[in-house]
C-alpha positions as CSV (number, residue, x, y, z in Angstrom):
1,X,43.1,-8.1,-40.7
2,X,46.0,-10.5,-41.7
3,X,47.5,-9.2,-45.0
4,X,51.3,-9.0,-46.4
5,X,51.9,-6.5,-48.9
6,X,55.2,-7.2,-49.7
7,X,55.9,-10.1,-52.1
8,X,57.5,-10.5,-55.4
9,X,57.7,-12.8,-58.5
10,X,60.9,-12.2,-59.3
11,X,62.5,-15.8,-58.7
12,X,59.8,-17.7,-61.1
13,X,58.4,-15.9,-63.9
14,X,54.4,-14.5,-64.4
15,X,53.2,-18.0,-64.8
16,X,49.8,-19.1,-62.8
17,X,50.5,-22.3,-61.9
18,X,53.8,-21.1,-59.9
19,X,52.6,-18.1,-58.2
20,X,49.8,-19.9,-57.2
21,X,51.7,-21.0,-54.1
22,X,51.6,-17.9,-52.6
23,X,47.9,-18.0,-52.7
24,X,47.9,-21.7,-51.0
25,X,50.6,-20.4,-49.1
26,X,48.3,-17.4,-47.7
27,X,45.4,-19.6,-47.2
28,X,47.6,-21.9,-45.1
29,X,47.9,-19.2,-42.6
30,X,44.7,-17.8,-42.6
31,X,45.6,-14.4,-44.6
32,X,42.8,-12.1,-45.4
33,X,44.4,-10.3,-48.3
34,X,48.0,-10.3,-49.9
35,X,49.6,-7.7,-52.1
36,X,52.4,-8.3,-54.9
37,X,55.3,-5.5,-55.1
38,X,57.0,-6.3,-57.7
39,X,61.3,-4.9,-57.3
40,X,61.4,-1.9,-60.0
41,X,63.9,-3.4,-61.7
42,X,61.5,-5.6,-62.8
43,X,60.6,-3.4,-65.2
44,X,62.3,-1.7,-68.2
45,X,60.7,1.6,-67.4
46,X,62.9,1.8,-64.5
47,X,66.5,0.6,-66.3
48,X,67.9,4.2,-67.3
49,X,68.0,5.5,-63.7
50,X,69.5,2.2,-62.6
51,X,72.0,2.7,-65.0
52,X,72.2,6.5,-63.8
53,X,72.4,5.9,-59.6
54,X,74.6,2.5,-59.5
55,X,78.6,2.5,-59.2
56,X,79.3,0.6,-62.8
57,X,83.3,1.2,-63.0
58,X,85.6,-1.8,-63.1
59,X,85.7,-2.0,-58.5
60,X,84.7,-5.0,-57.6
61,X,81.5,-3.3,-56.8
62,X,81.2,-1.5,-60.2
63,X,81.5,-5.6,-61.5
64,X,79.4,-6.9,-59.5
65,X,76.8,-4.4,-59.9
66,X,77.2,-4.7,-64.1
67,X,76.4,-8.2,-63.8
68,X,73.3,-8.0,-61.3
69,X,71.7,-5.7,-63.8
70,X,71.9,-8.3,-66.6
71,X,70.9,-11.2,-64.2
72,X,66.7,-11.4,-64.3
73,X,66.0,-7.9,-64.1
74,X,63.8,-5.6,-66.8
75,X,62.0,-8.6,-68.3
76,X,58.5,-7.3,-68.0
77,X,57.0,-4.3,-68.7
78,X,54.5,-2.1,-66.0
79,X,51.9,-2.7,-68.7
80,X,52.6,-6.9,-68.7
81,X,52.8,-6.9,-65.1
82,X,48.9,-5.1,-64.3
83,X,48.2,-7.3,-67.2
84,X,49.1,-10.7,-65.2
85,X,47.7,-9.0,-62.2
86,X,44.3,-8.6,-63.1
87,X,44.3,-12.8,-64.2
88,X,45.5,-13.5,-60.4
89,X,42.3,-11.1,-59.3
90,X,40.0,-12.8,-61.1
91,X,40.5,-15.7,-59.0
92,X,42.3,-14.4,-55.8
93,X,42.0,-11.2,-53.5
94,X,45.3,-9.9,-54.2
95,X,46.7,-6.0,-54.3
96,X,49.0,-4.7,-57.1
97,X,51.8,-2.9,-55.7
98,X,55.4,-1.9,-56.2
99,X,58.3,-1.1,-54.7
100,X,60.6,1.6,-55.8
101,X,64.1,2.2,-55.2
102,X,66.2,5.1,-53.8
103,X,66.2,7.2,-57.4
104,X,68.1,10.3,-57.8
105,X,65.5,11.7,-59.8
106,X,62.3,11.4,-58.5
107,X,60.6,13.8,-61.0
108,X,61.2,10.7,-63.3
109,X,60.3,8.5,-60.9
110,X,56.8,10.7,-60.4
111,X,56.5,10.4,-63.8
112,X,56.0,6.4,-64.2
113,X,54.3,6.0,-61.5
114,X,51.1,8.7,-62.6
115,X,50.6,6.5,-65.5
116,X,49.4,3.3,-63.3
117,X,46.9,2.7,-61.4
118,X,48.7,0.7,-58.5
119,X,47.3,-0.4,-55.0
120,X,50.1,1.0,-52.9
121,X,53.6,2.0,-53.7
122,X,56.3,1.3,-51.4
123,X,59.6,3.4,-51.4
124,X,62.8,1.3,-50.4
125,X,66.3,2.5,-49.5
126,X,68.6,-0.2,-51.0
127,X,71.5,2.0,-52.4
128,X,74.1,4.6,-50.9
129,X,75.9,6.2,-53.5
130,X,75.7,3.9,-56.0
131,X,76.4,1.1,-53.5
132,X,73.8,-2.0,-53.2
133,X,74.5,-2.4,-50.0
134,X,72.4,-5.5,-49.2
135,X,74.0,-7.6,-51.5
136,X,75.9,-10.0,-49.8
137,X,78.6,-10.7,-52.7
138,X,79.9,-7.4,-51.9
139,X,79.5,-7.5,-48.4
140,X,83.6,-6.6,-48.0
141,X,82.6,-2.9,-48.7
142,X,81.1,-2.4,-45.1
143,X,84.7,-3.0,-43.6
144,X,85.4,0.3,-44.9
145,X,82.2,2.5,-44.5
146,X,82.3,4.2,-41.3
147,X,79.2,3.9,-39.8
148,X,78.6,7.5,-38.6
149,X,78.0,8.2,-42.5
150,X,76.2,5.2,-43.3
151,X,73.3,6.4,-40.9
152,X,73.5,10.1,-42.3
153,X,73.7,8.6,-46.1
154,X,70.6,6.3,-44.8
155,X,68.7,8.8,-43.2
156,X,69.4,11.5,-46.2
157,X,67.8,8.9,-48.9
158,X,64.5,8.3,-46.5
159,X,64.1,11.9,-46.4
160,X,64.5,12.7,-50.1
161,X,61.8,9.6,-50.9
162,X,59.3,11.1,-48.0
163,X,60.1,14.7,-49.4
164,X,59.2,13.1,-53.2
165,X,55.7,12.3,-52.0
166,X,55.6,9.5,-54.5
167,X,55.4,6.8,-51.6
168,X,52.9,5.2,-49.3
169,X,55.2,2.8,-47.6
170,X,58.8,3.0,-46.3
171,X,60.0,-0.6,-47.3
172,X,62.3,-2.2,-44.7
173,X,63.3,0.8,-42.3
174,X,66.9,1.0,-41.5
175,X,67.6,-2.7,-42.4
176,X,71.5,-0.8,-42.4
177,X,71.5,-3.6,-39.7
178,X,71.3,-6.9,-41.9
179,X,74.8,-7.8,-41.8
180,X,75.3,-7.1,-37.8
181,X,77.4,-4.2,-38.6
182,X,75.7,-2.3,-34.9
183,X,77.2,0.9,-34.4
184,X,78.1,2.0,-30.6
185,X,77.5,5.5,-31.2
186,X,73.2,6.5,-30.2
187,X,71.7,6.4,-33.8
188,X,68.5,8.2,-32.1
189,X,69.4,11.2,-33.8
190,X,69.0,9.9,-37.0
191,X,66.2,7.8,-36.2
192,X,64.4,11.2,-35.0
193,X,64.6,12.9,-38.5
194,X,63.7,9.5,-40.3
195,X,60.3,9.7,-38.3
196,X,59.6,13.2,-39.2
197,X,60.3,12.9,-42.6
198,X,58.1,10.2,-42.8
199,X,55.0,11.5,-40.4
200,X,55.2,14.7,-42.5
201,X,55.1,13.0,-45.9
202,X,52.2,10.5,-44.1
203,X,53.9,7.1,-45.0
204,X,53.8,3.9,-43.4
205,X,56.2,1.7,-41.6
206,X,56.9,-1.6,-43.0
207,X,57.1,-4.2,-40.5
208,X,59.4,-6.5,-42.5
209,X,60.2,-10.3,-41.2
210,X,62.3,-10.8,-44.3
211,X,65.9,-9.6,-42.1
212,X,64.8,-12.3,-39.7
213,X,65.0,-15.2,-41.7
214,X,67.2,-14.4,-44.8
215,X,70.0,-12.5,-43.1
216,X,72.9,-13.1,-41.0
217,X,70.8,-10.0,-38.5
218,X,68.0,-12.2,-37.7
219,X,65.2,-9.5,-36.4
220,X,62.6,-8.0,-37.5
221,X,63.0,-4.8,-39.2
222,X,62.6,-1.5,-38.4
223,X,65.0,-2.7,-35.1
224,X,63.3,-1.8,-31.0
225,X,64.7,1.7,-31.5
226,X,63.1,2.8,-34.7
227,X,60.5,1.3,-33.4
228,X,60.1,3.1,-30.0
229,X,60.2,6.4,-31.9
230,X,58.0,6.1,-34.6
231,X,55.4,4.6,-32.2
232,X,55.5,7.3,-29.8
233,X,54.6,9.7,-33.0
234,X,52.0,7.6,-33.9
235,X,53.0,6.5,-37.6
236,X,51.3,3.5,-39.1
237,X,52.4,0.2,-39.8
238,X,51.9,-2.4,-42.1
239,X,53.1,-6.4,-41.1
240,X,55.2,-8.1,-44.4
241,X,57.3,-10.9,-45.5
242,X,59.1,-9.7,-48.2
243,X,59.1,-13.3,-49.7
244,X,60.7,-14.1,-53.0
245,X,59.5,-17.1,-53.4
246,X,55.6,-19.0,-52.5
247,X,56.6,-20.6,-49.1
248,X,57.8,-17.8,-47.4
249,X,54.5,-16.0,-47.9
250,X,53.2,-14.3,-44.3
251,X,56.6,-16.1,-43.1
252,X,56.6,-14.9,-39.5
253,X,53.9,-13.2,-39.6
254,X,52.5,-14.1,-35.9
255,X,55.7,-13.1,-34.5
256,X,55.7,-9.5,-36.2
257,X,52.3,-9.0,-34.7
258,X,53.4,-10.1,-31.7
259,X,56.7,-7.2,-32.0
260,X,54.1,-4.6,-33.3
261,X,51.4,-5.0,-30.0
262,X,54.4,-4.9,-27.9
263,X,54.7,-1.0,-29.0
264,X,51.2,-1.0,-28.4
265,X,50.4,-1.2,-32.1
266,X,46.4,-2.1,-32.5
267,X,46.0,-1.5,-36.3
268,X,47.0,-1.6,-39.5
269,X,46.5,-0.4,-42.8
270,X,44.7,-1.8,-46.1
271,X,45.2,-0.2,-49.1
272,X,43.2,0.5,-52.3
273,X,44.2,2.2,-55.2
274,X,46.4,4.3,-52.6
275,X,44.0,4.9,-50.6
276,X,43.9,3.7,-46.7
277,X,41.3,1.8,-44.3
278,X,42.4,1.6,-40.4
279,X,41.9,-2.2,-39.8
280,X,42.6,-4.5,-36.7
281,X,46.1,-5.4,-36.7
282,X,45.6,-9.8,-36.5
């Protein structure tokens, strides 16, 4: 089956004629099912324990990070969102999904998500300690991390998410990588407890082409030696784009299929109201 789970709305607004283009954009290339996942700061459920985990002070990070949470973010409720969802699946076969940051609190977390009936819900590392690392207007902060405790802060966060047991997907595994900041020390360790974090909380590995074309990295995430490890114990795998916007819908997709078989990956995953159906992997 050809399906990409991870999409989001967040660059238009929940308007049908705009988001149509991912549908055209999924017919285009022959996709058999897409899933939207919207960012939880989408939502104002989510704003307190944005407000709680991210650095806030008056750093150049703490600024930055003031204005990014006033820029486009908690402008539709959970409620709104299955709302606009179940228009699109009137007309489209589409998933509703979301993907959760790195909370502190996961009993709060827990919490929100109970109340909703979602599709699949995909947990993402995209902070350490209060930094958004992937931002690249603050890219300067890596020149001072030492990368021995980036891994372990990395590693730590996947294994409080699997340990949560709120999450069906790891989002974008180890994408620590997107700025070509490659440590020489063996990461393996690290990669090692990531796996069995994730095999014990039975998660699934997003294969995620959005590092390859929207980041100075340019591969596919999780990188050949997550990759080789969390083959060899057998976790599953989903194929995504992460687009942001309608034409980079299943963007690459071929190509992360073609990465996948090469760790002789045959299937893949569909999801239902969290729950999961071994498909061929197309």
């Amino acid at each position: 089956m050809r399906a990409d789970y991870h999409m989001h709305f967040e660059k238009g607004s929940y308007d049908e004629n705009w988001v149509e283009g991912f549908f055209q954009q999924a017919q285009r290339l022959g996709m058999d099912e897409i899933g939207i996942s919207e960012h939880s700061h989408t939502f104002p459920e989510f704003k307190e324990l944005y407000y709680k985990d991210l650095i806030l002070d008056d750093s150049y990070i703490g600024k930055f990070q003031q204005q990014w949470l006033k820029t486009n973010k908690f402008k539709y409720t959970i409620d709104e969102y299955f709302a606009f969802m179940a228009k699109l699946k009137k007309k489209h076969n589409v998933k509703t999904g979301i993907e959760v940051c790195n909370f502190s609190d996961q009993d709060a977390v827990g919490k929100i998500l109970k109340e909703y009936p979602f599709d699949y819900v995909i947990g993402s590392v995209h902070f350490l300690n209060g930094w958004a690392y992937d931002s690249s207007e603050i890219m300067a902060q890596w020149d001072t991390q030492d990368l021995n405790d980036v891994y372990e802060w990395y590693t730590q966060e996947i294994e409080k998410m699997a340990a949560a047991g709120h999450y069906d997907v790891l989002g974008h595994p180890y994408n620590i990588r997107l700025f070509h900041y490659i440590p020489e020390f063996d990461a393996t360790p690290y990669l090692l407890r990531a796996v069995a974090a994730l095999k014990k909380a039975n998660m699934v590995v997003d294969i995620n082409t959005g590092t390859y074309y929207r980041y100075p990295i340019a591969e596919i995430t999780p990188y050949y030696k997550f990759m080789s490890v969390a083959s060899k114990e057998g976790l599953p795998i989903v194929v995504t784009s992460d687009a942001h916007k309608p034409e980079d819908c299943g963007a690459y997709h071929d190509e992360a299929v073609t990465y996948a078989r090469s760790y002789g990956y045959k299937t893949t995953i569909r999801f239902t109201g969290r729950n999961r159906e071994v498909v061929p992997l197309e």
